[in-house]
DSSP file (Angstrom, degrees, kcal/mol; ACC not computed):
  #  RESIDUE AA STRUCTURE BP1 BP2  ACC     N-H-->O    O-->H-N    N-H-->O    O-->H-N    TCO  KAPPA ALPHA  PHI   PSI    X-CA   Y-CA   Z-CA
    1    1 A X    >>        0   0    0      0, 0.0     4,-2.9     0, 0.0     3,-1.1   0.000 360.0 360.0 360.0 -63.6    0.0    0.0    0.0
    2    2 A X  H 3>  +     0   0    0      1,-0.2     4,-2.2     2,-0.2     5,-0.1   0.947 360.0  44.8 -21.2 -72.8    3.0    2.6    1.4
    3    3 A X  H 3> S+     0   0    0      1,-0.2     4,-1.8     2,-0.2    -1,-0.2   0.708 111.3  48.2 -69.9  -8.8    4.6    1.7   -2.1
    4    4 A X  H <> S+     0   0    0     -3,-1.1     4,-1.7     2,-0.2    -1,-0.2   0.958 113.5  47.1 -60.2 -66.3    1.5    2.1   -4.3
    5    5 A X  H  X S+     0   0    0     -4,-2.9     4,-1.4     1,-0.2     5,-0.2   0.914 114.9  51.7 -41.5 -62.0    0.8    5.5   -2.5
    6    6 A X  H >X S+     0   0    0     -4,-2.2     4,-2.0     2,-0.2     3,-1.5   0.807 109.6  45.8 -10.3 -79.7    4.6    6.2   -3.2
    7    7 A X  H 3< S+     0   0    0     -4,-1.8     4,-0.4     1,-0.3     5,-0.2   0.909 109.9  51.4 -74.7 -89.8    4.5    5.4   -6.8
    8    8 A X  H 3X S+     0   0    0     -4,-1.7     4,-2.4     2,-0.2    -1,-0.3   0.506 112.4  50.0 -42.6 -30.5    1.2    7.4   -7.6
    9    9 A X  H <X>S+     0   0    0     -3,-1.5     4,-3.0    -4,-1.4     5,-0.7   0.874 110.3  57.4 -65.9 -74.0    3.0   10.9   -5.6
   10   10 A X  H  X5S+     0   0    0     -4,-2.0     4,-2.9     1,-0.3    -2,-0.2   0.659 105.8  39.0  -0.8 -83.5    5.7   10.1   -7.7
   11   11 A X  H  >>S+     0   0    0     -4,-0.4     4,-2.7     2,-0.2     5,-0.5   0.824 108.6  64.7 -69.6 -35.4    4.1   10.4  -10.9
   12   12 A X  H  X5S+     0   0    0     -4,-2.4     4,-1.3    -5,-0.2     5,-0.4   0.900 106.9  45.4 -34.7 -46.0    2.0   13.4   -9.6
   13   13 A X  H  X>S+     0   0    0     -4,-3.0     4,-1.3     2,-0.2     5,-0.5   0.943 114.6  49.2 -57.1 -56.4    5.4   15.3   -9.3
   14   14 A X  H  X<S+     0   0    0     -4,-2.9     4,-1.9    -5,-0.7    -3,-0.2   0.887 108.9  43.6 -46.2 -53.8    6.4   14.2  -12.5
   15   15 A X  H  X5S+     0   0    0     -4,-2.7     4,-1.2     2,-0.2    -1,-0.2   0.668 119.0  57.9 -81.3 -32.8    3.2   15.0  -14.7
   16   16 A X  H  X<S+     0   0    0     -4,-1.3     4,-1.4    -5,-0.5     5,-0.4   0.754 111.6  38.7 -70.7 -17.8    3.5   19.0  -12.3
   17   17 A X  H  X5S+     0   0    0     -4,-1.3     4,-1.9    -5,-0.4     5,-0.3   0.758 108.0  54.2 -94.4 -71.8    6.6   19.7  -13.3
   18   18 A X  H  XXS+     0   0    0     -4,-1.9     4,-0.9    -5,-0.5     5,-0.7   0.902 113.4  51.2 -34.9 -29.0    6.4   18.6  -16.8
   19   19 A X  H  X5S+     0   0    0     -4,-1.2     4,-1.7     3,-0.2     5,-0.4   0.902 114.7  43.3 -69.1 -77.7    3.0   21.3  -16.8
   20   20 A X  H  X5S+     0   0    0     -4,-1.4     4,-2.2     1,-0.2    -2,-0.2   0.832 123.2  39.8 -54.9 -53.7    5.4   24.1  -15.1
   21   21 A X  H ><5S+     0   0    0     -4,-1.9     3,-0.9    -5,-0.4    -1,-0.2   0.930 124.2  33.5 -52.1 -75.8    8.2   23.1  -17.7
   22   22 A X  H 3<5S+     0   0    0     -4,-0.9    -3,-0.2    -5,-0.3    -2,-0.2   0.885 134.4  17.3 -55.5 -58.8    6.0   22.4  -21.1
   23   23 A X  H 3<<S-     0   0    0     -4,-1.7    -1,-0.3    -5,-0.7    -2,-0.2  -0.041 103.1-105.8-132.9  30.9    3.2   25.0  -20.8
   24   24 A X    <<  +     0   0    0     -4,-2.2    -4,-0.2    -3,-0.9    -3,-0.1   0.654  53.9 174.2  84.9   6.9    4.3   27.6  -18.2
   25   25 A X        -     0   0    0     -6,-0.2     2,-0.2    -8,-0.1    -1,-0.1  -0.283  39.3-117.7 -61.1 155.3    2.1   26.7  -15.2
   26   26 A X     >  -     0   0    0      1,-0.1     4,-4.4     4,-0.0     5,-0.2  -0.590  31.1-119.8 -77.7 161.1    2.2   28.1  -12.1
   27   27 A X  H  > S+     0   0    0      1,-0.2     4,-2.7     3,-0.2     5,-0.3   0.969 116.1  47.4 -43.4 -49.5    3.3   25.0   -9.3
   28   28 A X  H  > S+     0   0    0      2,-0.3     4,-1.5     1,-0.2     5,-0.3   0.998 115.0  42.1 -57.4 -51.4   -0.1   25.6   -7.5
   29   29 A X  H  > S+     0   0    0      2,-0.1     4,-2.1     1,-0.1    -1,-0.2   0.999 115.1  53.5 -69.1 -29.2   -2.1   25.6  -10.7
   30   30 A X  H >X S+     0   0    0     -4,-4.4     4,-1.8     2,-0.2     3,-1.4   0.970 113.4  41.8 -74.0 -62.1    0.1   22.4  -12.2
   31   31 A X  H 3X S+     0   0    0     -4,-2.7     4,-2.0     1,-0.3     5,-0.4   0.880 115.9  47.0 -56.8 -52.2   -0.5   20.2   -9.1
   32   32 A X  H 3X S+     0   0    0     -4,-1.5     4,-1.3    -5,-0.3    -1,-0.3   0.801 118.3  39.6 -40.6 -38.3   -3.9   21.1   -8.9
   33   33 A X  H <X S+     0   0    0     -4,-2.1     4,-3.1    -3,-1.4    -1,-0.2   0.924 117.1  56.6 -89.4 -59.0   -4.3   20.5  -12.9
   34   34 A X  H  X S+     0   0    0     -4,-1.8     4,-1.0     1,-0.2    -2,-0.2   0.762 105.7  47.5 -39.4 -43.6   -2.0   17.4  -12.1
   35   35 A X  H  X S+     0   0    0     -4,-2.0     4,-2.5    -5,-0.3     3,-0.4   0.900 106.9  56.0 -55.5 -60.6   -4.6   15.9   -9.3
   36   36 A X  H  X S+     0   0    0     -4,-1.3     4,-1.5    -5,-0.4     5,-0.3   0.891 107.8  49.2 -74.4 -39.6   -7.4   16.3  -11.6
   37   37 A X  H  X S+     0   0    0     -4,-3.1     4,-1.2     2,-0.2    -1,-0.3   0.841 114.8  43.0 -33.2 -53.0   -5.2   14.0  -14.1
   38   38 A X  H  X S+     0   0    0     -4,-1.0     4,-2.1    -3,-0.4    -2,-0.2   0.985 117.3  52.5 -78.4 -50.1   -4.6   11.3  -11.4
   39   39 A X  H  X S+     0   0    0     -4,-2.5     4,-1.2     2,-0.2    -2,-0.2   0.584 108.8  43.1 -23.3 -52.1   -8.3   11.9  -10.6
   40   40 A X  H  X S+     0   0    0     -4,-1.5     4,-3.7     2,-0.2    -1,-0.2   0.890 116.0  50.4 -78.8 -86.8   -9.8   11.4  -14.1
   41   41 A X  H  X S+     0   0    0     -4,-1.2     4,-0.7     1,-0.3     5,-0.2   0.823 108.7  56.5 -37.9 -37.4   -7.4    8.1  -14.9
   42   42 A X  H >< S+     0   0    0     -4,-2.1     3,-2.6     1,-0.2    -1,-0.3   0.996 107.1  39.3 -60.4 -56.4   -8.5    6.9  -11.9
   43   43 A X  H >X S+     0   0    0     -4,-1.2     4,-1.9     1,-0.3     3,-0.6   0.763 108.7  67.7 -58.5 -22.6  -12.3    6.9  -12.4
   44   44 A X  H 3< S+     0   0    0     -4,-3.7    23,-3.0     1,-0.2    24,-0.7   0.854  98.1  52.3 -71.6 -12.8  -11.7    5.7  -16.1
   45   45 A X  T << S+     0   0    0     -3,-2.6    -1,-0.2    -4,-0.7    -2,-0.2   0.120 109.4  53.0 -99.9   3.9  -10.4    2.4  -14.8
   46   46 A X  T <4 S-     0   0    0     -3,-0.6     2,-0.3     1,-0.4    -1,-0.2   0.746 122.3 -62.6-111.3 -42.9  -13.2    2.1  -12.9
   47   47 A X  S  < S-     0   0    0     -4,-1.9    -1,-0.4    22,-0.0    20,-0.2  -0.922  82.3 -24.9 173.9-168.0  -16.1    2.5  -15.2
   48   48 A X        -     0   0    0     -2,-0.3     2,-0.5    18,-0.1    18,-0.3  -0.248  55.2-166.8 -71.2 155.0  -17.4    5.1  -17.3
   49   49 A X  E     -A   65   0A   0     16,-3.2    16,-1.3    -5,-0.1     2,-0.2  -0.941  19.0-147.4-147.8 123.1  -16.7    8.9  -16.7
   50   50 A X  E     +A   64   0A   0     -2,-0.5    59,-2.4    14,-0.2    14,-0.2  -0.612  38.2 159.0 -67.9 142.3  -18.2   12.2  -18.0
   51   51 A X  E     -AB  63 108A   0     12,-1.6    12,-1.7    57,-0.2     2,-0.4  -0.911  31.2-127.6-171.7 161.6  -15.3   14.6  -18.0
   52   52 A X  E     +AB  62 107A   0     55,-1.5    55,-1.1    10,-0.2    54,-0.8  -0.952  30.8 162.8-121.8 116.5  -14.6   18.2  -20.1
   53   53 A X  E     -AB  61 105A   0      8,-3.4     8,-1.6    -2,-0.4     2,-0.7  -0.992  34.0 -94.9-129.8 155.4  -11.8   19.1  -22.0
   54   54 A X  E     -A   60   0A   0     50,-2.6     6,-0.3    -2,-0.3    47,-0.2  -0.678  23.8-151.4 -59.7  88.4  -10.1   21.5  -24.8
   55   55 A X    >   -     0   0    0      4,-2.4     3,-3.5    -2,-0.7    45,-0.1   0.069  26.5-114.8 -53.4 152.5  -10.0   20.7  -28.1
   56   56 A X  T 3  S+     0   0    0      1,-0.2    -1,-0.2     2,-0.1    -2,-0.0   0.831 113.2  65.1 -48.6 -17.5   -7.0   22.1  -30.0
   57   57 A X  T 3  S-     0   0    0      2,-0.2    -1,-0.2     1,-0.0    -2,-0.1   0.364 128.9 -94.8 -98.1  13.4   -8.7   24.3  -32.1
   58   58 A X  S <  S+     0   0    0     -3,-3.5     2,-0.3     1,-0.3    -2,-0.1   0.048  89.2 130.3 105.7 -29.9   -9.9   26.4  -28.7
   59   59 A X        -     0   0    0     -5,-0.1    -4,-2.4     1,-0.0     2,-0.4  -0.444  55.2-133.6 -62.6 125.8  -13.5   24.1  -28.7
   60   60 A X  E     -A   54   0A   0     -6,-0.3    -6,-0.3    -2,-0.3     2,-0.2  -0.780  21.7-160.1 -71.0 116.7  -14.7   22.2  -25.2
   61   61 A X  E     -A   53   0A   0     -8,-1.6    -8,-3.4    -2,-0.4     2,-0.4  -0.756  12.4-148.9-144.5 132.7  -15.7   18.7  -25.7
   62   62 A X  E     -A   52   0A   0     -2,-0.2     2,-0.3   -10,-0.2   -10,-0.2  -0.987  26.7-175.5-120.1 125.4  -17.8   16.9  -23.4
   63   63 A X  E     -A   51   0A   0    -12,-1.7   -12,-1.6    -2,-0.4     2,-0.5  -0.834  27.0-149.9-118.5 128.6  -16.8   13.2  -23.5
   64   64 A X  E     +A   50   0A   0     -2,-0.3    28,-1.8   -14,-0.2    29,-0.6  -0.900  41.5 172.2-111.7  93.9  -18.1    9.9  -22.0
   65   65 A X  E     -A   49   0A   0    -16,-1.3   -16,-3.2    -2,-0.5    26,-0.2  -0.317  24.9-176.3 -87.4-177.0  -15.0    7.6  -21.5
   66   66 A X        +     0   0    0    -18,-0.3    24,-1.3    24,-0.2   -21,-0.2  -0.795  26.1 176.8 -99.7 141.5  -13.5    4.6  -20.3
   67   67 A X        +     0   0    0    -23,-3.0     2,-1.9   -20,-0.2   -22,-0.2  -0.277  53.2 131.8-117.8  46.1  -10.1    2.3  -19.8
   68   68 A X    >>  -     0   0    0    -24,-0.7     3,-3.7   -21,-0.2     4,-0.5  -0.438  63.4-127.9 -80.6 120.6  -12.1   -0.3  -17.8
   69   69 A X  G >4 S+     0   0    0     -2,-1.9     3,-2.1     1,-0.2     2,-0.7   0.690  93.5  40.3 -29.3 -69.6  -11.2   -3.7  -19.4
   70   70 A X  G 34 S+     0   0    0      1,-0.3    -1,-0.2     0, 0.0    -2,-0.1   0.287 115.0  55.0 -88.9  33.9  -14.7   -5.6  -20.4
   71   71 A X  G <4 S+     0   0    0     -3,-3.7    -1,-0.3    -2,-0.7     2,-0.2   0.489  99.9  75.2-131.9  27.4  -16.0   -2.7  -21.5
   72   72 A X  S << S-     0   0    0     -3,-2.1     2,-0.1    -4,-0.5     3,-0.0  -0.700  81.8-115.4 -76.5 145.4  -13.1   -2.0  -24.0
   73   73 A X        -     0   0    0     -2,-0.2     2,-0.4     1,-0.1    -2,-0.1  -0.556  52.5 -85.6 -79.9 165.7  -12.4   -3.6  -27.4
   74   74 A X        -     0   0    0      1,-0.1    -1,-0.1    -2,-0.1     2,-0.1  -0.574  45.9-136.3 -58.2 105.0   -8.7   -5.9  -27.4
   75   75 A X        -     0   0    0     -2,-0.4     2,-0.3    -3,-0.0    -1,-0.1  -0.236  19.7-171.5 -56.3 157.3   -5.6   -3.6  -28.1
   76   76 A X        +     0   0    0      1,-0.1    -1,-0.0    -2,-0.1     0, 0.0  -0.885  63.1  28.4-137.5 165.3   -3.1   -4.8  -30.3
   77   77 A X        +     0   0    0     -2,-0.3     3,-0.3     1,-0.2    -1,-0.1   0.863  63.3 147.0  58.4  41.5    0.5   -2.9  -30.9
   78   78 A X        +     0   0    0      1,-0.2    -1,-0.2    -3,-0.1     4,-0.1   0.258  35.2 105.6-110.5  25.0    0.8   -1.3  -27.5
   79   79 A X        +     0   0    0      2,-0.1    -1,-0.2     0, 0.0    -2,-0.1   0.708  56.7 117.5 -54.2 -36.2    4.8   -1.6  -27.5
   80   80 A X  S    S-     0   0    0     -3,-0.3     2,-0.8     1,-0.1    -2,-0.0  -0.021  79.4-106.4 -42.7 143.2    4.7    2.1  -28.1
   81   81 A X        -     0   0    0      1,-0.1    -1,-0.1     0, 0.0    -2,-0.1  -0.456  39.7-120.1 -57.2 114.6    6.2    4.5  -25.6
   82   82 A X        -     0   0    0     -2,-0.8     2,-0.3    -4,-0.1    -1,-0.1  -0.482  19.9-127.2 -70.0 131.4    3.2    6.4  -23.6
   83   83 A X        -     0   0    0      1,-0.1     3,-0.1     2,-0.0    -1,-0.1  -0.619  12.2-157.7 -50.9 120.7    3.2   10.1  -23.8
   84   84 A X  S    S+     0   0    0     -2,-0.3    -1,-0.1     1,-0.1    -2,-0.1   0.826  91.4  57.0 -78.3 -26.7    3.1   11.6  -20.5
   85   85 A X  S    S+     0   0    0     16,-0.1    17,-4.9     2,-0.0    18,-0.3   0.534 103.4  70.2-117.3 -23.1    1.6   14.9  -21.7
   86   86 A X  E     -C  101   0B   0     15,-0.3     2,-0.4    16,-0.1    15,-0.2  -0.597  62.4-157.9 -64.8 140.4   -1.5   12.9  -23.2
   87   87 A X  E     -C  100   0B   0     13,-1.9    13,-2.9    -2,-0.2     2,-0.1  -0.937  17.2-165.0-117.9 119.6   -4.3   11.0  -21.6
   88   88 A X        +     0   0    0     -2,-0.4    11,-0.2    11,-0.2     2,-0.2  -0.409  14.3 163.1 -63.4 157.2   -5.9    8.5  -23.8
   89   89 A X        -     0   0    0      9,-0.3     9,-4.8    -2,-0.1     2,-0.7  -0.765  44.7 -94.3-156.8 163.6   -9.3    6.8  -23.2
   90   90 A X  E     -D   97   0C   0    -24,-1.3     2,-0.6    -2,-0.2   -24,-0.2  -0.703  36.1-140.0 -81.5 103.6  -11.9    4.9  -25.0
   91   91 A X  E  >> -D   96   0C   0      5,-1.7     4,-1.7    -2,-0.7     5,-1.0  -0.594  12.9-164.5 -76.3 134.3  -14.4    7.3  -26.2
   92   92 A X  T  45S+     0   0    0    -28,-1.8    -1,-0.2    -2,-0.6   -27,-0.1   0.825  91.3  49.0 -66.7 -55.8  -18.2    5.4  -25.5
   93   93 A X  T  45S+     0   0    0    -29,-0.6    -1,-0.2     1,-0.1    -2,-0.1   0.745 123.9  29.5 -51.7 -41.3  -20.0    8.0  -27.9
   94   94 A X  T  45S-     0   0    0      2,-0.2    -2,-0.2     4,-0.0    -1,-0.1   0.851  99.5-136.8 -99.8 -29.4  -17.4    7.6  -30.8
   95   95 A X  T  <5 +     0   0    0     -4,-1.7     2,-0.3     1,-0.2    -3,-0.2   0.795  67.6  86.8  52.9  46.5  -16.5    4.0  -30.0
   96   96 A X  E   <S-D   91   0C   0     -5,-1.0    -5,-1.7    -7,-0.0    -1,-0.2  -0.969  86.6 -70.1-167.7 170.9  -13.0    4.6  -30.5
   97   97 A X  E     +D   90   0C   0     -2,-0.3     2,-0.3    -7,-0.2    -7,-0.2   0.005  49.3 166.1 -45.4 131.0   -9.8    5.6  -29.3
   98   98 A X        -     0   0    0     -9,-4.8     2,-0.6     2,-0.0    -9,-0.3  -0.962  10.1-175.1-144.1 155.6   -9.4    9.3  -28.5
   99   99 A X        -     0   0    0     -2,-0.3     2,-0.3   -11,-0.2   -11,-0.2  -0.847   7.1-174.6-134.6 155.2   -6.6   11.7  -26.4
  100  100 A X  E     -C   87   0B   0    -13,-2.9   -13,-1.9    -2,-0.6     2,-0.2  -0.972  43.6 -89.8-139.3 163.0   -6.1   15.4  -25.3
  101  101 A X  E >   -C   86   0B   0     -2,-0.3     3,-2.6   -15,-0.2     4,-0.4  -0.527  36.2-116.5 -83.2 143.1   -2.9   16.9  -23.5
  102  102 A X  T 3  S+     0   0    0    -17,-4.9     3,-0.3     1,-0.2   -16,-0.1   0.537 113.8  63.5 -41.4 -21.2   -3.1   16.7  -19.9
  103  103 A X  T 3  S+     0   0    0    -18,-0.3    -1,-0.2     1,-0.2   -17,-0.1   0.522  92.1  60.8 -92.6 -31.0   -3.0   20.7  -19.9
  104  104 A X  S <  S+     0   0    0     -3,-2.6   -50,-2.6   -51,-0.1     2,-1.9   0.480  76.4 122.3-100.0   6.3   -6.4   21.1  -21.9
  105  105 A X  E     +B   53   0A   0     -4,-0.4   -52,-0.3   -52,-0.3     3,-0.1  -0.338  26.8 161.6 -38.4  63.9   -8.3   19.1  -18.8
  106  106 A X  E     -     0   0A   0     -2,-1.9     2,-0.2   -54,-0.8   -53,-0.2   0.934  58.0 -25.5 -95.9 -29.0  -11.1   21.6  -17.4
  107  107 A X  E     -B   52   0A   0    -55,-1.1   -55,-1.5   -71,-0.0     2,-0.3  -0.921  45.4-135.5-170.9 147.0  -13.3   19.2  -15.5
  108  108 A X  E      B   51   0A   0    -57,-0.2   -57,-0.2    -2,-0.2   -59,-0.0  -0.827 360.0 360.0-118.4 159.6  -14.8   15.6  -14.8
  109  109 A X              0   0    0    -59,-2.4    -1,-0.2    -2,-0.3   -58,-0.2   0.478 360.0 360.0  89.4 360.0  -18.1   14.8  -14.2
C-alpha cells in the first residue's frame, strides 16, 4: 500500500513539473491541474466517466469515456512508448480511441 501510494506521488510530481516546464504553469495551478489528471485516470479504470476538455482548435468537448477492461475492445501494438503529456481513453459516444494533453483538462463529471 505505502509503495503504491509512493508510486502514484511520484508520478504526480512528474506530470507537475512537466506542466510548469511544457506549458508555463504556475506550481499551484500544475498540481492542482495534475490531481485532476490522477483523478480522471483513476475513475476511467473504474467505469465510465463524464469529463470536459479542450480541443485544440480552442472548442470544449464533453466526452463519456472509459479504460475499464470488459467494457473496452482488445488492443493490439501497445509496445509504443506512452506520452506523458497525453491522456488517452476509449471514447463510448465515438467507439474509438481518443486523447487530449493533460493541460487542456477543465473538469470531470
Amino acid at each position: 500500500m505505502a509503495k503504491e501510494f509512493k508510486n502514484k506521488m511520484r508520478d504526480l510530481m512528474k506530470r507537475a513539473w512537466m506542466l510548469v516546464k511544457v506549458y508555463g504553469f504556475s506550481m499551484a495551478d500544475a498540481m492542482k491541474q495534475a490531481w485532476l489528471v490522477l483523478k480522471l485516470k483513476a475513475a476511467l479504470k473504474n467505469g465510465i466517466v463524464k469529463f470536459m476538455y479542450a480541443k485544440l482548435n480552442g472548442e470544449v468537448r464533453t466526452a463519456w469515456g472509459t479504460l475499464k477492461e470488459g467494457l473496452i475492445p482488445e488492443t493490439k501494438g501497445t509496445e509504443r512508448k506512452k506520452n506523458e503529456s497525453l491522456v488517452t481513453y476509449y471514447d463510448n459516444e465515438k467507439q474509438a480511441y481518443r486523447s487530449f494533453k493533460v493541460a487542456n483538462l477543465i473538469k470531470i463529471g
